[in-house]
N, C-alpha and C positions, 0 to 999 in steps of 0.2 A: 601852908607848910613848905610848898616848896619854891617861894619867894624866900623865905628865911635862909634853906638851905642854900639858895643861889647866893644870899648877903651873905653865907657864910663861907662859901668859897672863894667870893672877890676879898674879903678878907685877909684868905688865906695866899703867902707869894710862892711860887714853884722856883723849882731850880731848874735850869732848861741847857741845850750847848746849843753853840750854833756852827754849822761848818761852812767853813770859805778855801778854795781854790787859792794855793799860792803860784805865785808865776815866779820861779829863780830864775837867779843868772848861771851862766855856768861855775863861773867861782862860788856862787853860796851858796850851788847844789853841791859840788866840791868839799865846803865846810862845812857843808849839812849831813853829807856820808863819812865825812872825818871824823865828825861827831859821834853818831849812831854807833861806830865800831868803835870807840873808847868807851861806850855806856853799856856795847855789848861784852868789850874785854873786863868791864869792870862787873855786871853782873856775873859772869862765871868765873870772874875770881872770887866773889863773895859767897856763892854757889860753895865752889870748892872748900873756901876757908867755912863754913857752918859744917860741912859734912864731916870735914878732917878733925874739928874740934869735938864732934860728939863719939866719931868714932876712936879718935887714939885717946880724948882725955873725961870722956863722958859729959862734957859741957855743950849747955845751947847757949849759944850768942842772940842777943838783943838786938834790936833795930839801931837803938845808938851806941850801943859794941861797934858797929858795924860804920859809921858815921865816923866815929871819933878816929879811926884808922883814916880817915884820906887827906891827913893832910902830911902824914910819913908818905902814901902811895904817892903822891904827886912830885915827894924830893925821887923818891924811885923811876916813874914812869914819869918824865915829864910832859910828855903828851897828852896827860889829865887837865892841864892846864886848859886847853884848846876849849872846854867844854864847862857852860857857866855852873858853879859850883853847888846851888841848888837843883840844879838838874841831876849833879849826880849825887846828891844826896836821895832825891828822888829812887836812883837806881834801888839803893838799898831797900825805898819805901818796897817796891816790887818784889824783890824776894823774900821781905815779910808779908806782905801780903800773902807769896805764895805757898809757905810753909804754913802761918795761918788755916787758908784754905784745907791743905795737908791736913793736918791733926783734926779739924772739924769733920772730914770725911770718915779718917778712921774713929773718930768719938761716935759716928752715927751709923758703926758698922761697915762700911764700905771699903774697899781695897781699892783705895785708890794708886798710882804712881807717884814715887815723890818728884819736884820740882827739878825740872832737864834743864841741862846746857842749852847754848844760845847757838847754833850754828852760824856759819855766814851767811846774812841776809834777811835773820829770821831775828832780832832787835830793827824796831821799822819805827819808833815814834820816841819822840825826845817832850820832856815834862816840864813845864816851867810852874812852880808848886803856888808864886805868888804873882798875882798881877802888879805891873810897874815895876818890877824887879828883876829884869833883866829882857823883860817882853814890854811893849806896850803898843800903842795904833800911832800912827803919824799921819796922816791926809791920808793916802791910799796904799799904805806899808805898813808891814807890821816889822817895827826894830827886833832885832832880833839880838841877844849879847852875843858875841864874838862871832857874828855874822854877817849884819849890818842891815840894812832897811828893804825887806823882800817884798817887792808888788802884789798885792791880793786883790781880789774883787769881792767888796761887801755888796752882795745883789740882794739882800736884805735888811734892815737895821737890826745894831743888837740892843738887845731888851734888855734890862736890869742892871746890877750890879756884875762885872766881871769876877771871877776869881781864879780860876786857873786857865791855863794855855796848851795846847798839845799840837805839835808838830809833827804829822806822820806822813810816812812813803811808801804808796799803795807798791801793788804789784806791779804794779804796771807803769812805773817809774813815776807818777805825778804826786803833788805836794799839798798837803791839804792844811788846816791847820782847826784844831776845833776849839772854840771859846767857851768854858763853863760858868754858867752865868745864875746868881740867885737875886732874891727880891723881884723875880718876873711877874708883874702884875697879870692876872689872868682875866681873859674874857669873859665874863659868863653870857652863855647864851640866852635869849627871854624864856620864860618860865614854860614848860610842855612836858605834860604826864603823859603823852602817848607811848606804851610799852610796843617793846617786840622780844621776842624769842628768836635765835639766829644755831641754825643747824651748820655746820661746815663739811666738807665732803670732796669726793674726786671728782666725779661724773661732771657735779656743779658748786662751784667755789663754795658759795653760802646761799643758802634758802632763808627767806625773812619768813616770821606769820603771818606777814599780810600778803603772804602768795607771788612775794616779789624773788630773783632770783637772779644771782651776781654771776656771771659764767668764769668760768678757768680758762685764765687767759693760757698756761699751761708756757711757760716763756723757757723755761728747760729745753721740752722737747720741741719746743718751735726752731729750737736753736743748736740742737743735736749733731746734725748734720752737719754744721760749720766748724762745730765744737771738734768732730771727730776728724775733719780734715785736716784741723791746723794741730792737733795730737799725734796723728798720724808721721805729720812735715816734724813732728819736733821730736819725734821716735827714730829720726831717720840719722839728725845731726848727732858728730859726736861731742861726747860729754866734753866739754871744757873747754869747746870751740866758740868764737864768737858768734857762728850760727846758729849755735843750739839755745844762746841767750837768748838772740833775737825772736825765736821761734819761740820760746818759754815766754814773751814779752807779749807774745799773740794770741797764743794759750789763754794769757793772765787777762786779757781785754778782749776777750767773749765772756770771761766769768765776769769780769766787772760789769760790762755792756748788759747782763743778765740779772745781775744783783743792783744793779741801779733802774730796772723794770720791773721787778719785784718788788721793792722798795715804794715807788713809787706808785704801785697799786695800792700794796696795803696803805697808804698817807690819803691816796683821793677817796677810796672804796669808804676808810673808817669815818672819812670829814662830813660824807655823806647823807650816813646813819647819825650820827651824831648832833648833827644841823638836824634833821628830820625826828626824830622821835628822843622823849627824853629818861626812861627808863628803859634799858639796855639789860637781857639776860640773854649768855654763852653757854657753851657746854664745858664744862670743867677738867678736857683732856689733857693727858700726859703724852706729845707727840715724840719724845725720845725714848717711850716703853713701845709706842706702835711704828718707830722705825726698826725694828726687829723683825715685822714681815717682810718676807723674801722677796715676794710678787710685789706689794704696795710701796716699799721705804722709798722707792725714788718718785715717785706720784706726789709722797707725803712732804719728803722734802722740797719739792717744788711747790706746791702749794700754800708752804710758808702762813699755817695756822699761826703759830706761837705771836710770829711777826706783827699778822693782821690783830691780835687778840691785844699784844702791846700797846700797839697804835691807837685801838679801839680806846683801852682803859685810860691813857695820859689824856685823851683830847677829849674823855668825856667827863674824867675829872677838874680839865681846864674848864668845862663848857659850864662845868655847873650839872652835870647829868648824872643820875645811877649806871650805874653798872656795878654786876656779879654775876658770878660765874656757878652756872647749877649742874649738879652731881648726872652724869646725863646716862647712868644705870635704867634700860628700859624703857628712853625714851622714842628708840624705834618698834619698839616691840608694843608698845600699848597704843591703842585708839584712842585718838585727841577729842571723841566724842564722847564716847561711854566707858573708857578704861581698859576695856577688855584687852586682853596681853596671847599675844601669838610668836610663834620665831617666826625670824623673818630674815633669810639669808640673803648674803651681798648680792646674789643674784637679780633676787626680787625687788623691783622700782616700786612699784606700786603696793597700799598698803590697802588689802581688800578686808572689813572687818563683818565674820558672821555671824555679828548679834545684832549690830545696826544698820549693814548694808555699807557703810560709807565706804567709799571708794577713791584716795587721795597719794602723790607724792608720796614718797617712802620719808623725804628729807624735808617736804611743806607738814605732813603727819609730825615729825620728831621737832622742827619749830614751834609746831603747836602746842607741841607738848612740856618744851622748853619755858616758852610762855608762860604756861600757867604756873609749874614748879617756882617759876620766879614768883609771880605774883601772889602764888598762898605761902613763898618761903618767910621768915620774919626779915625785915630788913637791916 
């Protein structure tokens, strides 16, 4: 059975990105922010023009309402020009998507915000919608239309077919560019029914059921300290100085320097499990209802559940592996031996049970118990 299932996933092609490091010049980082604020002047003019039309004349405008106006805006604004023309149709694609978003909130009850203005800074990636169409590779450049041929480093090959292109500018002033690619042949792994159940936590990252235990690298508060000194320096500059830039520049590359260690945990930690065992069951949490605790939410956010749960599910559906994520209602609270169910506060590590005597992990207990929920859940 699950030789089949592996033939049926090499079958099946993914759709993958891959990101590469541009290296600009100064002129076509120059053209590249000359860009970015034409895409951003043009999203909140399109911003404005939906809002003004629903409120003075009760009409919602179309995605290609919206389209068909830029070729009057470009006799108006000439500076539209500057910037290749399916990118800013593109623009348009973005503020439908994000009204979109809008109304599916409030259809499912929720109060959401409608879709904000763009300040300066805060439009950071340019969309190129078709590959060969105004983007394409040259030896070690990517052409770029109305830019010209920007040095990348491909430290990887790319897999599949290309189809779209995105151009963006961290914080921290560097140029990235990411290729979305489909028809990605995928690997599957050789055939392995070894389950595990995987509890996640603060104390320690994840507990496997076979007693194994990933520790919290914990890169937040490793990093705390540097964090608040260069927050401090950039508290001190004033606003508008080219000091307070620089200092907002340093700010920005300790949270990158953090999110690119994070990142990179949850990528080696889930490749791991993955390789090693081939039915995978999670705990099925909602980490943006438990960032609401006062004491926990920055634990929780460092910890970067959601992340490692991501990583986990793409690379074991490339692999050829199960995975699902089980309802995790009681799974600290019952004995992974005989069932018996006790409260059990965060205080308490250890999970003493007295009907059976066992004596185990509070988090190796709840993988256990994870385990099995998977293995009598139907598949």
């Amino acid at each position: 059975m699950l030789d089949l299932c592996a033939a049926l996933f090499a079958m099946h092609n993914m759709r993958k990105t891959f990101r590469y490091r541009l290296y600009s010049t100064r002129k076509q980082e120059t053209l590249l922010k000359q860009q970015l604020e034409e895409c951003r002047w043009l999203y909140n003019h399109f911003l404005e023009h939906r809002k003004n039309a629903w409120e003075w004349y009760g009409v919602s405008l179309s995605l290609y309402d919206q389209i068909g106006v830029l070729p009057s805006l470009k006799k108006t604004r000439p500076s539209l020009e500057k910037v290749y023309s399916q990118s800013l149709q593109n623009v348009s694609v973005r503020i439908d998507l994000a009204f979109k978003a809008f109304f599916r909130r409030v259809k499912h009850g929720e109060n959401p915000g409608t879709p904000r203005f763009k300040g300066k800074g805060q439009y950071s990636s340019l969309t190129f919608p078709q590959w060969n169409s105004g983007c394409d590779l040259t030896g070690n450049g990517l052409r770029l239309s109305k830019v010209g041929t920007v040095p990348v480093v491909l430290h990887r090959a790319i897999e599949g077919k290309i189809k779209t292109c995105t151009v963006l500018k961290s914080s921290t002033g560097k140029w990235w560019v990411t290729f979305s690619c489909e028809n990605v042949p995928e690997k599957v792994l050789p055939s392995n029914s070894l389950p595990v159940g995987i509890d996640v936590g603060i104390k320690t990252f994840a507990s496997l059921s076979d007693e194994t235990e990933i520790p919290n690298p914990k890169f937040f508060r490793r990093s705390a300290k540097r964090l608040a000194q260069a927050q401090r320096k950039l508290e001190l500059q004033q606003k508008g100085s080219p000091e307070r830039e620089k200092a907002q520049k340093i700010v920005a590359k300790v949270h990158e320097n953090i999110a690119f260690k994070r990142t990179d945990f949850a990528h080696q930690e889930s490749a791991k499990i993955v390789r090693q065992f081939g039915r995978i069951f999670v705990e099925d949490i909602h980490v943006n209802e438990m960032n609401t605790h006062r004491c926990l939410n920055r634990s929780i956010r460092d910890a970067a559940w959601s992340q490692f749960f991501s990583c986990l599910s793409y690379k074991a559906e490339s692999a050829g592996r199960e995975f699902r994520k089980i309802n995790p209602a009681y799974t600290s609270q019952d004995c992974s031996s005989c069932g018996h169910r006790q409260k059990m506060p965060l205080s308490e590590r250890t999970y003493s049970c007295p009907c059976c005597g066992m004596e185990k992990d509070r988090d190796h207990n709840a993988s256990r118990n994870i385990l099995r929920l998977g293995l009598e859940s139907p598949g």
